[in-house]
N, C-alpha and C positions, 0 to 999 in steps of 0.2 A: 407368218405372224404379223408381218409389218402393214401388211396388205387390208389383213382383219383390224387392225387397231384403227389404219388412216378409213377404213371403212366406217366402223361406230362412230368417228369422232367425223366424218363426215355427215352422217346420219343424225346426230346432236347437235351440228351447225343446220341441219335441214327444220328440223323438229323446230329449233330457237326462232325461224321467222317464224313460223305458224303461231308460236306463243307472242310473239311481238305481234302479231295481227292480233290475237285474243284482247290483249293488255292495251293496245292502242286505245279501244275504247269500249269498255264491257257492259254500256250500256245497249251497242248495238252490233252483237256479235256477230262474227264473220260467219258465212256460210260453208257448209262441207267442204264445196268444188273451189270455195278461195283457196282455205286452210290447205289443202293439198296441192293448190297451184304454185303456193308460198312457199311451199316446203319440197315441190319438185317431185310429189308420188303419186302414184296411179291412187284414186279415189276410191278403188276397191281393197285396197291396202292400210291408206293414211290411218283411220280409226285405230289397226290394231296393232302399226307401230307406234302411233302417239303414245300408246297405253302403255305396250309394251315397254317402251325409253323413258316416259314421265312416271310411271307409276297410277295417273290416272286416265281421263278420259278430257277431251276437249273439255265439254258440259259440266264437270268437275273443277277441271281449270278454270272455266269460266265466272261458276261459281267462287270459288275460291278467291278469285282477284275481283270479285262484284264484294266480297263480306270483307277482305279486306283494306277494298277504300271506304268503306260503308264505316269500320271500327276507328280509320285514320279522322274521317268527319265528325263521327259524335263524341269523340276522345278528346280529338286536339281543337275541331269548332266548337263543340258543343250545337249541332245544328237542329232542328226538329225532327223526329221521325221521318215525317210524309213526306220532308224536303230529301234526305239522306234517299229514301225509297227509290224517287223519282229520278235521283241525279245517278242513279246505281243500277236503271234500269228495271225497278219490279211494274207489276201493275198496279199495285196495290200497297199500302203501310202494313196490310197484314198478312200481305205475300213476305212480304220484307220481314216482318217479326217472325213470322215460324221458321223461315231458314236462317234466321241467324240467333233466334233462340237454340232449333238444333246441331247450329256449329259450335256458339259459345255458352251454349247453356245457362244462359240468363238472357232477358227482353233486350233490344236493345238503348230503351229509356234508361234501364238499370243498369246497362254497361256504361252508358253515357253517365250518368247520375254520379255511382262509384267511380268513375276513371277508370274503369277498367278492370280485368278480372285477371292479370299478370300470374296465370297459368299457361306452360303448354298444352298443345293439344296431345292425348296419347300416342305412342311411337305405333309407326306401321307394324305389321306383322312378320314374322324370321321370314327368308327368302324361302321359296320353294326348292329344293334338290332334288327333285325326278328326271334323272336323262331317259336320250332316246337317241336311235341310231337315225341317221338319214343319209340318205341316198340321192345321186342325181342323177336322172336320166330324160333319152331322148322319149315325149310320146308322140304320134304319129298323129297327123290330122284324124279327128275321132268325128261322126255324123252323130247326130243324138235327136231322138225323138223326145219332148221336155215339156213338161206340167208346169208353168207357174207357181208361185207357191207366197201368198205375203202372213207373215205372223210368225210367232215363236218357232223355233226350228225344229222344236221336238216332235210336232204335229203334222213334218215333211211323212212320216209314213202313211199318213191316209194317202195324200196326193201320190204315192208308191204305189197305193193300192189301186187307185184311179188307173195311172196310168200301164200297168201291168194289166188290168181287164180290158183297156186299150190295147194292147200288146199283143194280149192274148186272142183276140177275134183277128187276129190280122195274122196269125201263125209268126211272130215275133219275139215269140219267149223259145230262142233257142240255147244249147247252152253256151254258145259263142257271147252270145248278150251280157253287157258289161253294164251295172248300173252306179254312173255317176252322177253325183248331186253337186250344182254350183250355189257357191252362197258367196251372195253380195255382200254385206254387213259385218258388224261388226256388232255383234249382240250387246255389249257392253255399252254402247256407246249409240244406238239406235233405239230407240221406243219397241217394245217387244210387237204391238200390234204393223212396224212400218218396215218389218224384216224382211227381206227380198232372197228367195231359193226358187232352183228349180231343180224338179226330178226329176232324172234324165235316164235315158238308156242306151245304148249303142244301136245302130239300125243300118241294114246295106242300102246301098243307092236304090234310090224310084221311089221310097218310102214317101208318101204325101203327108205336110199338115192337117188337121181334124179336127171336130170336137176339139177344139181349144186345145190341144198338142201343134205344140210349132218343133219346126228341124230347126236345127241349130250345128253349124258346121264349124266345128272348132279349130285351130290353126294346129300345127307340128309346133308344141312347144317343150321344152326344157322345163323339167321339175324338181324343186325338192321333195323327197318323199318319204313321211314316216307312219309307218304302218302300227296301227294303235290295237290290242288285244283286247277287249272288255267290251261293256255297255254302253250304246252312244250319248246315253247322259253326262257318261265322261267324257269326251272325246274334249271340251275346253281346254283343260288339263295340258294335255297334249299342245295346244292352239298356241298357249300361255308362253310355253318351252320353246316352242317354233321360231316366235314371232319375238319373246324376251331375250333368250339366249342364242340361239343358232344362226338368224338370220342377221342381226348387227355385229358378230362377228364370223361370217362366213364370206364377204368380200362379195357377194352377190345381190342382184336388185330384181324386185318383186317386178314382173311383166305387169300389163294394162288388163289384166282379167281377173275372173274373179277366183278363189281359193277353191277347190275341188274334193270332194268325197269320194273314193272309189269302195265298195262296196264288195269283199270279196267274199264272203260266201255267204250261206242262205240263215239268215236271223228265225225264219218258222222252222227251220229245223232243228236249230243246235241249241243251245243254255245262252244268255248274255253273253257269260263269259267267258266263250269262245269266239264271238262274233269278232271280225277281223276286218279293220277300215285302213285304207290307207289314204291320208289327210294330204293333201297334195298341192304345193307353194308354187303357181307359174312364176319362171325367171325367165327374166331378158335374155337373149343368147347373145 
């Protein structure tokens, strides 16, 4: 227990530089691979423990402390719009007025004019209470034959599909065949169109690159692993739990790679809601 506590509270001292690099100066925000240098995690990671520990997203932070020196200037200066904009980083006075009309719900001429509109903001939403069991284990160096994949992640099953007709001319869909997907990102916190996956399969040695299929030789690494029942529209859900609750108090550190899909049995056969994934966290050993 003591191990898990100096762990979170190690994890919250990690997260506070990244924020102290945001706040330093939010007119020119820090880039992904700072924010995580700052804070000592694998870049494959940072996004969805930020989230998970702050409750929001860098880009929301960001936001956040851009409107709130923005309201500190036309309250207590009384400064112009365009000046306020510019010193706060938009590109624009009218980029500037529609996000902070929809933070504070008035222009911000009108917040300046009245002094202020001396309401809170509404409270977050109850916490989630969905557990899940997880597990650690050894997996073995795994060879993967692998699709690319950039965009929304729902849309990784064509590239399945791709690669599987790939598979298939090459006598490669046996039932040894293990279909793992890596996802780089962090959906929340990346532009849905700049989402980085790839669909993968398992394959024995001498298997060559293709048609745009690269090998990709995974290491022998150490996993958390919690294996999700339903539709993979849900599988976030799950992500949320991982990465909010389990992992900043499990005493463990997320490896240099990126978060894993294993896929265990056949989605054309069965209902959604049988379909059976297991969401897979590489740890440092």
């Amino acid at each position: 227990m003591a191990a898990k506590l100096l762990t979170r509270q190690d994890y919250g001292r990690r997260i506070a530089r990244a924020i102290a690099l945001i706040a330093a100066d939010p007119a020119r925000p820090p880039s992904l691979e700072a924010m995580a240098e700052a804070a000592a995690f694998s870049p494959f990671h940072f996004h969805r423990i930020y989230r998970e520990l702050t409750g929001e997203t860098p880009a929301e932070t960001l936001a956040r402390e851009r409107l709130s020196r923005a309201a500190a200037m036309l309250v207590r200066q009384g400064l112009p719009v365009a000046a306020v904009a510019k010193r706060c980083g938009y590109g624009s006075a009218a980029a500037f007025t529609r996000a902070f009309r929809a933070a504070y719900g008035v222009p911000p001429a009108a917040y300046r004019d009245g002094g202020g509109i001396g309401a809170p903001l509404p409270p977050p939403a109850p916490e989630e209470t969905g557990m899940f069991e997880v597990t650690i284990r050894e997996e073995p160096a795994l060879r993967l034959a692998a699709l690319p994949h950039r965009g929304k992640y729902e849309a990784i099953g064509t590239v399945y599909d791709r690669l599987m007709a790939w598979a298939g001319a090459r006598g490669l869909m046996t039932p040894e065949a293990r279909f793992i997907a890596l996802y780089h990102d962090d959906p929340h916190s990346v532009p849905e169109k700049d989402l980085r996956s790839e669909a993968g399969m398992t394959v024995p040695p001498g298997v060559e690159a293709s048609e745009g299929v690269r090998i990709l030789d995974l290491p022998a690494t150490r996993l958390a692993v919690l294996v999700f029942r339903g539709p993979y529209a849900e599988l976030e859900g799950a992500y949320t739990w991982l990465y909010r609750q389990w992992l900043p108090q499990s005493g463990e550190e997320p490896a240099d790679q990126p978060a894993r899909e294993d896929y265990l049995n056949d989605p054309r056969s069965l209902p959604p809601s049988e379909w059976l994934t297991a969401v897979m966290l590489p740890l440092r050993s």
